[in-house]
N, C-alpha and C positions, 0 to 999 in steps of 0.2 A: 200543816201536817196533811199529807194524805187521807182522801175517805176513798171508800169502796164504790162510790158514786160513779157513773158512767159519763160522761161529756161528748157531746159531739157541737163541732163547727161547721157554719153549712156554706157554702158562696157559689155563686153558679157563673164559676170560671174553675180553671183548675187551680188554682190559688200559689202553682209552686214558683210563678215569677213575684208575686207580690210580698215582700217583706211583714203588711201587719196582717197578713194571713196567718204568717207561718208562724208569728209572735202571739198570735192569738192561741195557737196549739200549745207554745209555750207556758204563756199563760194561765191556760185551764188543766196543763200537768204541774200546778202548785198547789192540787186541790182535789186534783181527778187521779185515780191511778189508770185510768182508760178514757184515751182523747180518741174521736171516731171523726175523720173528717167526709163530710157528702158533699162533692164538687161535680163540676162539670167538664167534662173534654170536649172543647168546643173545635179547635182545628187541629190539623194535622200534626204538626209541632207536640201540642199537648198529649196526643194519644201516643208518639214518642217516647214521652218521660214518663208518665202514670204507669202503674202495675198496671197491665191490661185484663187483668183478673179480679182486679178490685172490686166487691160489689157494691162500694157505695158511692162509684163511681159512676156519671151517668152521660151515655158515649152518644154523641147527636153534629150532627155538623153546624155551626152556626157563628157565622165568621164576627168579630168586634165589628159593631159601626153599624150592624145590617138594621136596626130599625125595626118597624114593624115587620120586616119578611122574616125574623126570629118568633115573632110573636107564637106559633103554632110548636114551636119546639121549645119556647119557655113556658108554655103549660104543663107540657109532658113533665120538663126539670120539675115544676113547682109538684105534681103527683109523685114523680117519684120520689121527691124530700118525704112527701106523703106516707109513702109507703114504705119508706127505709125508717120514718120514725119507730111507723110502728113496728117492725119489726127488732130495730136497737133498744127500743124503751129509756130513753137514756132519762137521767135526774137532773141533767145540764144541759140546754140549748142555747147556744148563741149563732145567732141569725146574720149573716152578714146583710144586710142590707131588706129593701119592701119586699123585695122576689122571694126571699125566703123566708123572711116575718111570716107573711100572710100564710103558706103551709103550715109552718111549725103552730101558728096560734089554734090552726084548724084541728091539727092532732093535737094538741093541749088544753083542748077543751075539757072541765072536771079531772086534769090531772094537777098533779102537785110538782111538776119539774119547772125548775129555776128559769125564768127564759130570759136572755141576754140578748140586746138588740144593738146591734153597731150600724151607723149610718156611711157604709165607706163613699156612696155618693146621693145624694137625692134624686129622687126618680125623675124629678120634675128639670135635672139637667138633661135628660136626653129630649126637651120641647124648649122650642123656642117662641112659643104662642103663649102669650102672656096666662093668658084664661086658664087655657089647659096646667100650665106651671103651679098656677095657685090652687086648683083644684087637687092637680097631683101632693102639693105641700100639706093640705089638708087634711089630706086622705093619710098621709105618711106620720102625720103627726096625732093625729085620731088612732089610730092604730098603735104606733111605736106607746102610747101611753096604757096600752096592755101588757106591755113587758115591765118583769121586776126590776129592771136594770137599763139605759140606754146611754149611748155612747157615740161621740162624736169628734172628729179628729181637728173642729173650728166650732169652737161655741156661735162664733159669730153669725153660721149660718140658722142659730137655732133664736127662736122670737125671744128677747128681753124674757116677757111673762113669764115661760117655762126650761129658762137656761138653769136655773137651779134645779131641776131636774136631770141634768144630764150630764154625763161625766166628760170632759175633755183631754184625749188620749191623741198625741200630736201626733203626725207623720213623721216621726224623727227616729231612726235607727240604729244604734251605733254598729260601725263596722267591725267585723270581728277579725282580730289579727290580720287588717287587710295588708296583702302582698305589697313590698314599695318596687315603683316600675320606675325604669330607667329614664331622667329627667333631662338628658344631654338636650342643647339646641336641635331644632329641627326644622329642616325647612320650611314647612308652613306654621302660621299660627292656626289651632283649631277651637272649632266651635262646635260644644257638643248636646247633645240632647238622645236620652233615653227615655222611651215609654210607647201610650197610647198614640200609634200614628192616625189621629183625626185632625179633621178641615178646621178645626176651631185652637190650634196650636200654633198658627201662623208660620209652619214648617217649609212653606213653597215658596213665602216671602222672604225666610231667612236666605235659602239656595237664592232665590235671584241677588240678593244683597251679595252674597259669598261668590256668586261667578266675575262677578263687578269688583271683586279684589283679589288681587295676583298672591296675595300673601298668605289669605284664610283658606280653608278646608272647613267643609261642615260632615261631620261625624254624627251618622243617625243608629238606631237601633231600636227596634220596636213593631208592632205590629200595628197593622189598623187599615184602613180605607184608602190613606194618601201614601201607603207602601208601594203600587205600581207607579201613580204620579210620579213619586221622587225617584224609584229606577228610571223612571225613562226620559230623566234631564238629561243621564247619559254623560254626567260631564265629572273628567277624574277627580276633581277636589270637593264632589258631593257621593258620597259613601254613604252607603246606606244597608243595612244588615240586618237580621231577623232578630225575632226574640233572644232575648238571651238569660244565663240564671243571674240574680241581682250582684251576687259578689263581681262577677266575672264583670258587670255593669259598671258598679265601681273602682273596678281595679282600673277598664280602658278609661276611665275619666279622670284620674290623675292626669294624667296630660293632658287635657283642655287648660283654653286660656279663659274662655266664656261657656257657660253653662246656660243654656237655652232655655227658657220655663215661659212661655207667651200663652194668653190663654187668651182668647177673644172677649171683651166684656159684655156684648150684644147679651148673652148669655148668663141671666142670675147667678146661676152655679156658680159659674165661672168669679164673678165679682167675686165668690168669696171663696172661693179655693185655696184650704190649708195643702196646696201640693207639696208631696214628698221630695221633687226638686228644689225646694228651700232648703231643708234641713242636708240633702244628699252637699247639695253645694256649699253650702256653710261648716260642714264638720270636713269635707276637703279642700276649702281655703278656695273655691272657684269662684268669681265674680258671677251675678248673674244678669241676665238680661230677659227681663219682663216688659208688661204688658202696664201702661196708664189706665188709671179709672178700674183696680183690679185689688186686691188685700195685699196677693202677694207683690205687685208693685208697688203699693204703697208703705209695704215693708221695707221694701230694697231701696225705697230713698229716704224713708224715716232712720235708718240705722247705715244708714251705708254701703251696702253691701253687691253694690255693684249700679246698673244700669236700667232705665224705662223708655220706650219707644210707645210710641201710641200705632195699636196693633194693625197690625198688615203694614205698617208704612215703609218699605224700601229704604226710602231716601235716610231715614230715621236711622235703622240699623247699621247704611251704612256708613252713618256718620259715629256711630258709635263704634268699631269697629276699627274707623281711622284714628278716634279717641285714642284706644286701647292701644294701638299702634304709637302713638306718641307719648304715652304715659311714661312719666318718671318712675322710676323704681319703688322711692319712698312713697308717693301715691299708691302702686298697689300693695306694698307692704302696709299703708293703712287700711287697705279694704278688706285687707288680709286679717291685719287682727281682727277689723268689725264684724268679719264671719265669724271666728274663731270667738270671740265676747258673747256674739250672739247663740250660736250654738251649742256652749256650756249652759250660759240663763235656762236656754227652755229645755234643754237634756233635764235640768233641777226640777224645773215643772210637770216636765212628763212623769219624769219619776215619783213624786208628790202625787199627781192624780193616779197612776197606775198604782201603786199601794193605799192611796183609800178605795179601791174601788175593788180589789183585790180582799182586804179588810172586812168591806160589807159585804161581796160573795159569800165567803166565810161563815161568816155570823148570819147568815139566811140560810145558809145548807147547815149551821148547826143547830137550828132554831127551830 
């Protein structure tokens, strides 16, 4: 049931490409009769789609990927989380991530609002210095233990000691009435891959495998740092396209024949990355192709569900590729149910964790 309770969700992106944002609005109208979202309009694209009137909106230029040259406009974000609390006063905060933990704890000092911490990534994946990494995980978990609530989309990434602490809420989102697109043969096979366009995707490695076969297309979309890189292969069977809304994402991914999800492992994060590219590809029946010495590849050979390259390797991909080119039918109609097996199991489990966690919100706002 409904209370008269106020909620706001905080993320400092504008949150309307990301699916457990907008689930997360969801979510807290099971509970809330007023969800207030406070994001960020970071490029051009976003100030596009947002109301541009919105006050809890916080308008600054600061492109994905940039690094420390953000740092001076992610203070401003973090004050004006500041000052938009105080202003909302809300009984509900849920914090997407450390950027906006640390405001909201600072305005929730001696108050009695519920705060909700979701980890959508740890801080300590944007360093790749070991030092700094652990310090950053330290900090993130010394803190996140201030919130009545916390939430993670891979228990794995959270220390044995303190995973019963935390709720596990997968990246897995079922599509709503998605559109069915036209399945006829088509000239090329494609390979596709939507999201965060960074160096640690192995995105540059895919295109050179993909020029080296006359049969594939690689189909990108996404924003990020290796956006002008990949425009300026220049070469017509590598496509490459902006942002776009998530439906519209998975509607062009029905016709992929490989679904792209490489995450470099050099990178902790990464090792254990519950990406929403597993679940995307598994409840569309797409084979994926990942990354060795990573969770999500060692998913995709423990269950089946497509293919592993050891990241960056060329030679790797495009061996996989010529695979997939020779594959028997029945073989991929086995790969086909192992998505399809696998992404009912954990749609069960997600659901499981999202109704107890849902349960105890509940009974803490009635208590």
């Amino acid at each position: 049931m409904k209370t008269h309770s106020r909620s706001v969700v905080i993320r400092s992106t504008s949150g309307v490409f990301e699916p457990r944002f907008m689930s997360i609005i969801k979510f807290l109208s099971e509970f809330s009769a007023d969800v207030t979202a406070i994001r960020w309009s970071r490029t051009v694209r976003e100030s596009e789609i947002l109301e541009p009137h919105d006050p809890w909106v916080f308008k600054a230029q600061a492109n994905y990927g940039g690094g420390f040259r953000n740092y001076y406009s992610h203070l401003k974000f973090m004050y004006f989380v500041y000052t938009s609390l105080k202003r909302i006063k809300p009984n509900v905060v849920y914090a997407c991530d450390l950027d906006t933990l640390i405001p909201a704890l600072v305005w929730g000092q001696r108050k009695s609002s519920l705060l909700i911490f979701d980890q959508f990534d740890p801080l300590s994946a944007k360093s790749s210095n070991k030092i700094l990494s652990r310090f950053l995980d330290r900090l993130e978990l010394t803190l996140s233990k201030k919130a009545h609530f916390r939430v993670t989309p891979n228990l794995n990434r959270i220390s044995a000691h303190y995973a019963n602490d935390w709720f596990e809420i997968k990246n897995l989102f079922e599509l709503e009435n998605p559109k069915p697109v036209d399945k006829q043969p088509t000239k090329y096979l494609q390979l596709y891959y939507g999201g965060v366009l960074s160096k640690d995707r192995g995105l540059i490695a895919i295109s050179f495998a993909v020029v080296t076969m006359s049969r594939w297309q690689f189909q990108v979309f996404g924003q990020g740092p290796e956006f002008i890189e990949l425009k300026t292969t220049n070469h017509p069977r590598i496509m490459v396209g902006g942002l776009i809304d998530h439906k519209l994402l998975m509607q062009n991914a029905q016709k992929a024949h490989i679904y792209a999800a490489l995450y470099d492992p050099k990178f902790k994060h990464n090792q254990k990355t519950a990406s929403n590219k597993l679940f995307e590809a598994a409840q569309l029946g797409i084979p994926l192709l990942a990354a060795k010495n990573t969770y999500l590849g060692e998913t995709v050979e423990r269950f089946g569900l497509g293919w592993t390259v050891h990241y960056d390797d060329v030679k790797e991909i495009i061996g996989v590729l010529t695979k997939f080119e020779n594959l028997e039918s029945e073989e991929l109609l086995q790969i086909k149910r192992n998505l399809q097996e696998y992404f009912e199991h954990q749609l069960i489990s997600k659901k499981e964790s999202l109704s107890r966690l849902s349960t105890e919100v509940k009974k803490a706002l009635e208590a």
